[in-house]
C-alpha positions as CSV (number, residue, x, y, z in Angstrom):
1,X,11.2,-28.1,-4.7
2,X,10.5,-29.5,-1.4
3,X,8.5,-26.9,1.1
4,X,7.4,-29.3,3.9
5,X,3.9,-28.3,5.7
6,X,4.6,-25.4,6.9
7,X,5.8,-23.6,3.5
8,X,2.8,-25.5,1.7
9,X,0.5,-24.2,4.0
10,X,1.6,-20.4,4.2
11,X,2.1,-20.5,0.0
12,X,-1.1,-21.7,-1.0
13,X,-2.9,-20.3,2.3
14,X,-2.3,-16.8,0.8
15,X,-4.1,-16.6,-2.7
16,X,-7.0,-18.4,-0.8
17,X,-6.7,-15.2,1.6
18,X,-6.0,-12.4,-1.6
19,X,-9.4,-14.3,-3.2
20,X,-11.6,-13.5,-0.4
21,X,-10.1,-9.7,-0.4
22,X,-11.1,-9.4,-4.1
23,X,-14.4,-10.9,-3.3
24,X,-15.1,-8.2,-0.8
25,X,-13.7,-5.1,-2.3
26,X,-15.6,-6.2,-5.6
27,X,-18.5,-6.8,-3.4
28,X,-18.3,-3.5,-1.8
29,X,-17.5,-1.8,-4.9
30,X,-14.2,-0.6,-3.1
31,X,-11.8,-1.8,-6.7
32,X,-12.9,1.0,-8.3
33,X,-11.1,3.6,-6.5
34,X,-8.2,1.2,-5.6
35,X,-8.0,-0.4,-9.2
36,X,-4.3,-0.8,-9.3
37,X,-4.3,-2.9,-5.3
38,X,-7.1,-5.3,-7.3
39,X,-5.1,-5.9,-10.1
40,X,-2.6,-6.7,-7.8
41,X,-4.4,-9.2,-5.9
42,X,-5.3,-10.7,-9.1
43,X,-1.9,-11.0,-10.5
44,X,-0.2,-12.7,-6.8
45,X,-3.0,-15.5,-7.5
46,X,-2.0,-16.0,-10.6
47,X,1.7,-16.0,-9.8
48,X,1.2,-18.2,-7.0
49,X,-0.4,-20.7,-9.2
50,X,2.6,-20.2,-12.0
51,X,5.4,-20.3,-9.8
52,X,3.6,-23.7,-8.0
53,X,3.4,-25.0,-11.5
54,X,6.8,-24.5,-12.7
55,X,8.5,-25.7,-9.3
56,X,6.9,-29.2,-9.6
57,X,7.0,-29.4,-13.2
58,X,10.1,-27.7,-14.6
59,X,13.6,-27.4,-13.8
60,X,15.2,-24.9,-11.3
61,X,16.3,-22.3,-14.1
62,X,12.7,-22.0,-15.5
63,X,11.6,-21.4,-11.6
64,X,14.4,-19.0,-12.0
65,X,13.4,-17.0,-14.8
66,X,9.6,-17.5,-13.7
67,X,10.5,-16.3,-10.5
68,X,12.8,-13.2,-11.8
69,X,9.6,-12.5,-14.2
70,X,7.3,-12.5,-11.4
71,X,9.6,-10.4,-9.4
72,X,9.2,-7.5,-12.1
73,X,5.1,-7.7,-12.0
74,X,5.2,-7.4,-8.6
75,X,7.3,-4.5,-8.3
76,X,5.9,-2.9,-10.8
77,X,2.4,-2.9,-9.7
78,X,3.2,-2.3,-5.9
79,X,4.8,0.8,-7.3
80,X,1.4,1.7,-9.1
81,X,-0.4,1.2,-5.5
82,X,1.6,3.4,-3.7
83,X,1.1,6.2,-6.2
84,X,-2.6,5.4,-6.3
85,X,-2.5,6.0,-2.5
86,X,-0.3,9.1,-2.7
87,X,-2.6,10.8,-5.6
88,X,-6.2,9.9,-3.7
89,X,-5.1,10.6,0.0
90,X,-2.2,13.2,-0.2
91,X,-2.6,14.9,-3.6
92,X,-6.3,14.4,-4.9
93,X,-7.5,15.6,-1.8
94,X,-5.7,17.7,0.7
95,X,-8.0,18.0,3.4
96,X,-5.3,20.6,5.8
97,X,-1.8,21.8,4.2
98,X,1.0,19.4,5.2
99,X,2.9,19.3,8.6
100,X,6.1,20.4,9.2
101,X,6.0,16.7,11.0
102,X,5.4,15.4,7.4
103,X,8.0,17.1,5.8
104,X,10.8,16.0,9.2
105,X,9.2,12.4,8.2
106,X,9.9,12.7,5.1
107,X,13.6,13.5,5.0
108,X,14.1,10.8,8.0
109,X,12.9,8.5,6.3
110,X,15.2,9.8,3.2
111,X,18.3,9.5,5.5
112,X,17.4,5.7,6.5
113,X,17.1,4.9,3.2
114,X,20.8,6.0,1.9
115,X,22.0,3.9,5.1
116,X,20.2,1.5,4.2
117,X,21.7,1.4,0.6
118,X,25.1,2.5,1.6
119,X,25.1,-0.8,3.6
120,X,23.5,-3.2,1.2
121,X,24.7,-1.9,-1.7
122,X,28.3,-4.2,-2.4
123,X,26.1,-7.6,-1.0
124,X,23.8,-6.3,-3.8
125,X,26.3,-6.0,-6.6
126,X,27.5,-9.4,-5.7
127,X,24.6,-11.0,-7.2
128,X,24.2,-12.3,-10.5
129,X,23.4,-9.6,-13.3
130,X,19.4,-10.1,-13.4
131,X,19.5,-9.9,-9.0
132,X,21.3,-7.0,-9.8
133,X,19.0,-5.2,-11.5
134,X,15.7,-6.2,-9.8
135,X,17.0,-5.7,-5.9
136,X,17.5,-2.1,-6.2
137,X,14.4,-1.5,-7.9
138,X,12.5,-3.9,-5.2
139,X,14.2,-2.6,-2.5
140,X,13.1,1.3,-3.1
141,X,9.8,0.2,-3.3
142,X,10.3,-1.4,0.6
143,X,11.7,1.4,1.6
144,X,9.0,4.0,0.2
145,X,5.8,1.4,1.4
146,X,7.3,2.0,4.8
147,X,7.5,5.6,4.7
148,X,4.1,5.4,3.7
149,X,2.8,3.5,6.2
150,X,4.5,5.6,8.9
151,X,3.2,8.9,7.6
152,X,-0.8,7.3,7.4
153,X,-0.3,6.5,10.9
154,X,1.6,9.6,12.2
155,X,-0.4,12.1,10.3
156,X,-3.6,10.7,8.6
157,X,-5.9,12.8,11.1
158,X,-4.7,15.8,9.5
159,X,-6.1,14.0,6.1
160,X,-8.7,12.6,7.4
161,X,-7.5,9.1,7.6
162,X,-9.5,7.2,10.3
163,X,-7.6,4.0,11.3
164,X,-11.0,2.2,10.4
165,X,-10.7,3.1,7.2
166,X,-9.7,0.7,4.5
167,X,-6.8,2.9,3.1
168,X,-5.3,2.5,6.6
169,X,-5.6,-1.3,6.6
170,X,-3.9,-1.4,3.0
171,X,-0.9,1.0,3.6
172,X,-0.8,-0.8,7.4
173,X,-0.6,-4.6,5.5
174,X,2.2,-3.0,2.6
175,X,4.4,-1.7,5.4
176,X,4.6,-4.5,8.1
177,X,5.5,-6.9,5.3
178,X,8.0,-4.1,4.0
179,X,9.5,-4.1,7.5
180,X,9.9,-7.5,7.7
181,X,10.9,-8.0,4.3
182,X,13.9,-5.8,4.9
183,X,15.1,-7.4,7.9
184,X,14.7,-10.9,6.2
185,X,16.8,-9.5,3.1
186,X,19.6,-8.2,5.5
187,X,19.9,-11.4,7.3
188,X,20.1,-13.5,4.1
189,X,22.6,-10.7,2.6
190,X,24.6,-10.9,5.7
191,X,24.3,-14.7,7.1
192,X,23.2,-14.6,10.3
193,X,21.9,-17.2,12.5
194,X,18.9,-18.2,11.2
195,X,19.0,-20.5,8.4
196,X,17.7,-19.2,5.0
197,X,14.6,-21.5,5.5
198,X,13.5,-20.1,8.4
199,X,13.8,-16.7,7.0
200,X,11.8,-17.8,4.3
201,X,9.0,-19.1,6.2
202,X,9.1,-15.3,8.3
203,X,8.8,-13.6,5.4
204,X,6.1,-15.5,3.9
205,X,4.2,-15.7,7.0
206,X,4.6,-12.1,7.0
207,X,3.2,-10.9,3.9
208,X,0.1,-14.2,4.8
209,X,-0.4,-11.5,8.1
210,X,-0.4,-8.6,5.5
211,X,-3.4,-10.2,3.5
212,X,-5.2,-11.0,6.4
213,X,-5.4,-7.6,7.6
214,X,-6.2,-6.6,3.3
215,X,-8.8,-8.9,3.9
216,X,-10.3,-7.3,7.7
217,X,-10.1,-4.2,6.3
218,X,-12.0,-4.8,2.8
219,X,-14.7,-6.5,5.0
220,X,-15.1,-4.4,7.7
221,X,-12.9,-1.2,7.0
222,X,-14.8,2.1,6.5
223,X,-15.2,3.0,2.7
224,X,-12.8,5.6,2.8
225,X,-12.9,6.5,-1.0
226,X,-16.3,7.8,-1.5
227,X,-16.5,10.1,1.7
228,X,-12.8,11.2,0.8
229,X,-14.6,12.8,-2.6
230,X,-17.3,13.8,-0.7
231,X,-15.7,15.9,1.6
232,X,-14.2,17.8,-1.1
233,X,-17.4,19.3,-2.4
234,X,-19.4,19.4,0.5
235,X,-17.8,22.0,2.3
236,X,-17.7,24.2,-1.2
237,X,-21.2,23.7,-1.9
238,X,-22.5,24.7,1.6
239,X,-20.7,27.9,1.6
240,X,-21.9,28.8,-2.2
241,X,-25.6,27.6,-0.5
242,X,-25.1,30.0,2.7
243,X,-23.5,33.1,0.3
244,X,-26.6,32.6,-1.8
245,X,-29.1,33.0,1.1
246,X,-27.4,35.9,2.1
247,X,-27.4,38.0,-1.0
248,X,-31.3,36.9,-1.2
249,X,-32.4,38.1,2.2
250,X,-30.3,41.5,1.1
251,X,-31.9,41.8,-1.9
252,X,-35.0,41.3,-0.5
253,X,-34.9,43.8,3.0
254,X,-33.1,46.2,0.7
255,X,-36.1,46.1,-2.0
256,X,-39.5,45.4,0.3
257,X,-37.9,48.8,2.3
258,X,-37.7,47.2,5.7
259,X,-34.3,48.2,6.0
260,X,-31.0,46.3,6.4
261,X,-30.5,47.2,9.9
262,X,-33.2,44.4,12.0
């Protein structure tokens, strides 16, 4: 399979990218509360590296079936990110009760994604039996990195969800190549003008932009995770500190007879 420059570039530029993100967050300690993103990384290296493999060694069905295989992985763990995301930043750690402006986001985003399968859903079927199964699958996990990103963006101040922080730059990098990723599958589903290569090399270049920004943010991103658990017992333990010196200084005016009324 011939890419030309362009494709070779953007393919083999992006583990180089994913293995300076791993670097960092293992450097910074930050794969420990984002476990199932590193894994991630790990496993588009090594996919990268198979899928090179099998393309210049093997025929087009193995690419196929390597390709399908891949598919599955990736899906799979980019499902497991988003609920690592959802369960530290929405359900771990509810900073203020959610928005009515989270819950209106929520179904809007709902709405666009029926439309979104009403419309795609006979060019789906059309594929072969393995396509199938795998687009549907791949497609609700698009959809839900976008509503995702949208809500970190609209309402992670109410979380608090600094736009520094690295969560942000994750979530950010998921749903600009989600967006795009849609488009590109719409376009190929529905043959428009731009030739299928081209759309290729957008989407690939894409998802290269969405591991740069992975790789900003686990440099320079705020570390998100450990003041996220710290602000859960902080504000706890100062008001079991402040209780406490109040029942002392009672105990003690009440006792030593110098009244309770200074």
């Amino acid at each position: 399979m011939h890419l030309g420059l362009v494709g070779y570039i953007v393919w083999f530029g992006t583990p180089c990218v994913l293995a300076g993100v791993l670097a960092a967050m293992y450097r910074r300690g930050i794969h420990r509360f984002y476990p199932y993103f590193f894994v991630y990384a790990i496993a588009q290296v090594l996919f990268t590296a198979i899928l090179a493999t099998v393309s210049a060694y093997s025929s087009f069905a193995v690419y196929y079936y390597s390709y399908c295989g891949t598919l599955v992985l990736t899906t799979l763990l980019s499902a497991a990110v988003i609920w690592n995301v959802i369960k530290r930043v929405f359900v771990k750690r509810p900073l203020r009760p959610l928005t009515s402006m989270f819950f209106y986001l929520c179904v809007a985003i709902i709405v666009i994604a029926v439309i979104g399968f009403a419309i795609n859903g006979a060019a789906i079927m059309n594929h072969s039996t393995v396509f199938g199964v795998l687009l549907p699958s791949d497609r609700l996990v698009r959809i839900v990195q976008v509503l995702l990103a949208v809500a970190i963006i609209l309402v992670g101040r109410y979380f608090a969800i600094s736009r520094k922080s690295f969560v942000f730059g994750l979530v950010f990098g998921f749903g600009t190549f989600a967006v795009v990723n849609s488009l590109v599958f719409s376009s190929l589903v529905h043959h428009g003008v731009i030739s299928d290569i081209a759309l290729s090399r957008i989407n690939a270049s894409a998802y290269l932009f969405a591991c740069f920004v992975w790789l900003y943010y686990s440099i320079f991103g705020t570390k998100d995770c450990q003041r996220f658990d710290a602000g859960l017992t902080a504000p706890i333990s100062r008001d079991i500190r402040k209780s406490a010196a109040r029942n002392r200084w009672f105990m003690r005016t009440a006792y030593d007879g110098g009244g309770t009324g200074r």
